[in-house]
N, C-alpha and C positions, 0 to 999 in steps of 0.2 A: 504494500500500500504506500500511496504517496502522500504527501502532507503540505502544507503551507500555511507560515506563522506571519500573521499579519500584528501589527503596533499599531494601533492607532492615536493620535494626538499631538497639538501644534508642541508642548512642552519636546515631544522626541526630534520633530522636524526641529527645533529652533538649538536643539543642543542643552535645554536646558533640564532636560533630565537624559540619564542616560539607562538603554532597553534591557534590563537583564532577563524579563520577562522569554524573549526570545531564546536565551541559552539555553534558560533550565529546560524550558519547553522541549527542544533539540533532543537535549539530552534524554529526556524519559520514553519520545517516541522512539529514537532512535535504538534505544534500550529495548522496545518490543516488536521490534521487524518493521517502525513505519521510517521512512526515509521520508524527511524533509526536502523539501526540493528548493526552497528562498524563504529567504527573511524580508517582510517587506513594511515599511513605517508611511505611515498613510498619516495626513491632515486630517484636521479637525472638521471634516467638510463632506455631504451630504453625496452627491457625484464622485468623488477621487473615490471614496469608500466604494462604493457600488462598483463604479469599474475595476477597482482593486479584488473586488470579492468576485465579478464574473470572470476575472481573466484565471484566479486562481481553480475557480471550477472547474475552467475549461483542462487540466493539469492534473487535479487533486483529488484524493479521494476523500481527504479531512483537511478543513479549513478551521484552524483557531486564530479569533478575533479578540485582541486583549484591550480595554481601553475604551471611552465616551459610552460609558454607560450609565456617568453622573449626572448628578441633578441637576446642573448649569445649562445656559443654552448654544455651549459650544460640545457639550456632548450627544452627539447626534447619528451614532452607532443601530440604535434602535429603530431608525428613519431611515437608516440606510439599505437595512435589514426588509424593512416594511417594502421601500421602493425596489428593491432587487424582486420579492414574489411577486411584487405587483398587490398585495394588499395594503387594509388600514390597520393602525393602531388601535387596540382595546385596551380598557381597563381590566389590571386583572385583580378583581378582589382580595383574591388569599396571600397576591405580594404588598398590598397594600396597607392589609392587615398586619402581615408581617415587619412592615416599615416604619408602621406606626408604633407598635409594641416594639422594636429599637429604640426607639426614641423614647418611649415612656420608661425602657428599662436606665436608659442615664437621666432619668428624672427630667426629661425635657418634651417637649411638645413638637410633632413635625412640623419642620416648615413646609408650607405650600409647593416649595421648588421641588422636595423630594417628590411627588405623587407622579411627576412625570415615570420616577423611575420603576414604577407599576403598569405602565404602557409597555407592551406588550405586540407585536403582528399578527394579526389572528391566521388561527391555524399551526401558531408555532408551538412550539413545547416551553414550559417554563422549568427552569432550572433553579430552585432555590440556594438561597444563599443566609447561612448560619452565621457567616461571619463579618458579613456588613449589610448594607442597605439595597446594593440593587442586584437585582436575579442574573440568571443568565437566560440566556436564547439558544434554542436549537433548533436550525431548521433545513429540512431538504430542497438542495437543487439539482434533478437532475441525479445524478449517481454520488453526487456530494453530498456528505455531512459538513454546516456550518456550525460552529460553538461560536456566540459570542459571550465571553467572558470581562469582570471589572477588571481593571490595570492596575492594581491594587495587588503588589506581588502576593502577600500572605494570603489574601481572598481567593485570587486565581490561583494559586496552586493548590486548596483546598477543596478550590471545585474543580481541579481537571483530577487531580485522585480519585473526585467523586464519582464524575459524569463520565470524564474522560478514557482515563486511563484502564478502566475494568473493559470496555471495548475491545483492549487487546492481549487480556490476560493472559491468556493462552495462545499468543502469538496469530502473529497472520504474514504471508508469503515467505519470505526465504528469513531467517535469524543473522544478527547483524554480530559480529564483536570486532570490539575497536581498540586499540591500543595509540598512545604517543610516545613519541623517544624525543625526548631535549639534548640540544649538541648546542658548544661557544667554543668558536677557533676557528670559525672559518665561514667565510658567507654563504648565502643560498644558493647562488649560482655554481660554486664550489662545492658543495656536498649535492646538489642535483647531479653536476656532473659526476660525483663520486659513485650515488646511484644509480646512474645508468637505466638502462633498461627495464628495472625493477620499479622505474616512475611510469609505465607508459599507461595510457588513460584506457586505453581497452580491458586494463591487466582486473583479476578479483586474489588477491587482495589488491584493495587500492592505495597506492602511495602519495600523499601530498605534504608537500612543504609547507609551512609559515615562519614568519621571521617576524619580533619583536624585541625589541632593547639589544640587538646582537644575539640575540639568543634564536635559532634556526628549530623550528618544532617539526619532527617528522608523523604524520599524520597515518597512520592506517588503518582501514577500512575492510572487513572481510564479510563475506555474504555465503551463505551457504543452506540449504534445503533444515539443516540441523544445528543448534546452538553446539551440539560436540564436535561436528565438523567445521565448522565457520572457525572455530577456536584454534582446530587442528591447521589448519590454512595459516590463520594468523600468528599463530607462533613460526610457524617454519616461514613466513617474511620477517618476522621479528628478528630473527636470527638471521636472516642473510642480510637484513640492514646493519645489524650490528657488525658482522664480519666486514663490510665493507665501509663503516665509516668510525672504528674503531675509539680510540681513545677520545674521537672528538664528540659523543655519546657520556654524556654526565647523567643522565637520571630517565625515569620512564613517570608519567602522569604528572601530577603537579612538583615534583620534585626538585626544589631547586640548586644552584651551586651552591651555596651555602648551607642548605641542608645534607647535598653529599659532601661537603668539609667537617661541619660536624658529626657526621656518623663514624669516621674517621679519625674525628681525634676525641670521641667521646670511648672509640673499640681501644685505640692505641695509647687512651691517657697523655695527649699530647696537649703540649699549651702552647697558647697564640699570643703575639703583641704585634701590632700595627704604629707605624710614623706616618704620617700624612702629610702632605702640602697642598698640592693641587688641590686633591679629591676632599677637602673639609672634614674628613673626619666619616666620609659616605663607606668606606670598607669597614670599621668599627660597626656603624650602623646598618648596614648589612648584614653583618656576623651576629651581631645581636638582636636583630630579627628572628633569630631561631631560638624559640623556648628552650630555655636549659642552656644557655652559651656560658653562662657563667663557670660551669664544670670546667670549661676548656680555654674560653678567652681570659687573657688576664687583664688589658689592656693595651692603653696606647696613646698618642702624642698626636697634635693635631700645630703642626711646625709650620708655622706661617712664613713666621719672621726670619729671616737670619739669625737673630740673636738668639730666637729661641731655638732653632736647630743647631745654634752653638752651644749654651745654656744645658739644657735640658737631653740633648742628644749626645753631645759631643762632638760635633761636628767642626773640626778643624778652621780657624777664621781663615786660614791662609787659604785652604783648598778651595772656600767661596769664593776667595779673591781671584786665584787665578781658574777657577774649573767654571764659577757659574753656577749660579743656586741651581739649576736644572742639569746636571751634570752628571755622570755615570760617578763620578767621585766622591759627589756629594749623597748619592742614593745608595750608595757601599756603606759612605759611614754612617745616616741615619738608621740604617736597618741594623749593621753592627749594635752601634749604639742601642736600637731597642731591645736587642735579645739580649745585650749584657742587661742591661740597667732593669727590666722587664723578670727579669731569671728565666725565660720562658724557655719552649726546647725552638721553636719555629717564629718568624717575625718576615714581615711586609712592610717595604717603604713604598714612598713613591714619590716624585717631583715633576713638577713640569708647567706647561704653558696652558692651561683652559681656556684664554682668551675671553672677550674677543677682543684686546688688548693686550701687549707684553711681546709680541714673538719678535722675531731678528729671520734674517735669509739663515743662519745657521742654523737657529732652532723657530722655527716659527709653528703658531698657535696647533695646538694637537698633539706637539712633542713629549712627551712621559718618558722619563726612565725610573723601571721601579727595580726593585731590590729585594730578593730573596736571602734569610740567612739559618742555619739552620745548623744544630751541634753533633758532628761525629766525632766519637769519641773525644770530646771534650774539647775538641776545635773546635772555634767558627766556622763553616763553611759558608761564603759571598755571593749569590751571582747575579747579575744584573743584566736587564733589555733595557733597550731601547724602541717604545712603538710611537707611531704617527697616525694619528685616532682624526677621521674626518669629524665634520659637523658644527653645531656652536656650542657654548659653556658649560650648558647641563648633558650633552651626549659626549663630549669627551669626558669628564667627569664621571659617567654614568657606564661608558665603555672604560675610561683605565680601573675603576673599583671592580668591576667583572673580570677583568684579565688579569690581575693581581688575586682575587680569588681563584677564581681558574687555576691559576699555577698553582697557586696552594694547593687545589684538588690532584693537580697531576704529580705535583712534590709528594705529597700523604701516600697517594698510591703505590709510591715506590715502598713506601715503610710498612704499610698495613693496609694490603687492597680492602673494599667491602664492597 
């Protein structure tokens, strides 16, 4: 079966709320064999809706409608509904009742606006609603099921549990199972070519890419007559994705680098200290994102100034002088400096240009060198890159605090895979 998740309302057009309504949605159908075929965010407006909802029929075997089912007179989902069969609006008593008795239960009186939301299309089904004020709509066009549901995430997903979702308890056409794999280290274009063939759009399982913050999500999609077979499919791409894009593969589902840092030095009992320039302190804050970091991080420095990456770090006056606050010599000794002074076993610097001011032709805006350091047998061990991080202030910022963990992940690995 196919599907299509319509949004209704000028709040989503205008940007000023954002749909999450659509994901969850995705996700439950797609959980029981219905494939989603678009997501689409419709105005506040009598016509777009109508031909939003006949173009979906023509496509769909279920259409859900989230959205202008309120009592204002920009919500007009109901009218829409009405004009698409070609009937009128009724009154329907027992939502009425129902709306009214809402209102008496917070000791307050309906206002008049509400009773719209007791109209109804005749001939349609009404869907109660336990958990706020206006019902839902069910109605056939054609070999389609419409639901119009409120935009009201908690409401709507307690009616699509209700109404909805028992429709396909038991599955309907082929059983779906999905998996993602997260990769950082290499762009999209780079790890598509990496997988090959195993992208191609005819293929079942299905491979797709997405890319966000640097982070490249590999998408797959498998379909099969049986939920044990679709699974069987999906693993065995699972595993030829991974063989072929190797270590550049940090986690599966929501899993993020910094959650596989700390699983690693939560296994290994390893401690973390961070120096910062550039990045403000955004790798600290990162790492401490993940509940429980305390077991493992110890701290860290956030070395703006010179004086305090002399001060505080140790950082040689002389080596600023001649190397350059952004300098491979000066990101050796802040990271030195934090694993002694920190006592930790593992430590992350970094320096550089964020811009969009500060760069020079030698080092211009996006230049980072950051600084791994880390104790074998009782030495320091140093080593430092140098990267050139495109974009403006907050993506270079936001790309060197991911590749400074990254390395961490791919350092840890050596000591204690998980």
């Amino acid at each position: 079966m196919k599907a299509v998740i319509l949004s209704i309302g000028d709040e989503l057009i205008l940007g000023q709320t954002v749909d999450s309504n659509s994901a969850w949605l995705s996700a439950q159908l797609s959980d029981r064999g219905v494939m989603p075929l678009y997501h689409k965010t419709v105005a506040d407006d009598v016509q777009a809706t109508v031909i939003a909802m006949k173009e979906a029929c023509e496509l769909a075997d279920v259409v859900i409608a989230t959205g202008g089912l309120g009592p204002t007179a920009d919500d007009l989902t109901r009218q829409a509904m009405a004009t698409l069969i070609n009937r009128p609006l009724d009154l329907h008593p027992p939502s009425l009742d129902r709306i009214k008795a809402y209102f008496k239960s917070l000791d307050r009186d309906m206002p008049v606006t509400n009773r719209i939301q007791a109209m109804v299309p005749r001939g349609s089904e009404v869907l109660d609603n336990d958990w706020g004020t206006a019902p839902g709509i069910k109605v056939k066009v054609g070999k389609t099921v419409i639901f119009a549901l409120p935009g009201v995430p908690h409401e709507m997903m307690k009616m699509v549990e209700r109404y909805v979702l028992p429709l396909f308890q038991h599955g309907v056409g082929n059983a779906l199972a999905v998996e993602t794999l997260n990769t950082f280290g290499a762009g999209e274009s780079t790890v598509a070519e990496k997988l090959g063939d195993i992208m191609r759009r005819d293929r079942n399982p299905l491979v797709g890419t997405t890319v966000s913050g640097g982070i490249v999500t590999i998408r797959i999609r498998s379909e099969a007559p049986t939920p044990l077979l679709a699974q069987k499919k999906l693993v065995q791409t699972v595993l030829e994705v991974e063989a072929r894009l190797g270590k550049l593969i940090f986690g599966r589902g929501d899993l993020t680098l910094t959650d596989k840092v700390a699983q690693v030095c939560g296994a290994a009992k390893i401690k973390l200290a961070v120096a910062e320039s550039c990045t403000g302190g955004l790798v600290a804050k990162m790492l401490t994102d993940v509940p429980g970091s305390s077991a493992w991080f110890t701290g860290g420095w956030v070395a703006y100034s010179n004086e305090m990456k002399v001060r505080d770090l140790g950082v040689p006056i002389s080596v600023i002088e001649n190397e350059g606050a952004v300098s491979e010599a000066v990101v050796r000794a802040m990271v030195s400096g934090a694993l002694e002074k920190s006592g930790s076993d593992m430590a992350v610097a970094l320096t550089g240009v964020a811009g969009p001011e500060g760069g020079s032709h030698e080092k211009p805006v996006g230049t980072v060198w950051i600084g791994l350091a880390s104790r074998e047998k009782g030495d320091c061990h140093v080593q430092a890159s140098r990267f050139q991080f495109p974009g403006n202030r907050q993506m270079v910022r936001d790309r060197a605090a991911k590749t400074a963990i990254n390395w961490l992940r791919l350092e840890l690995a050596k000591t204690k895979p998980v």
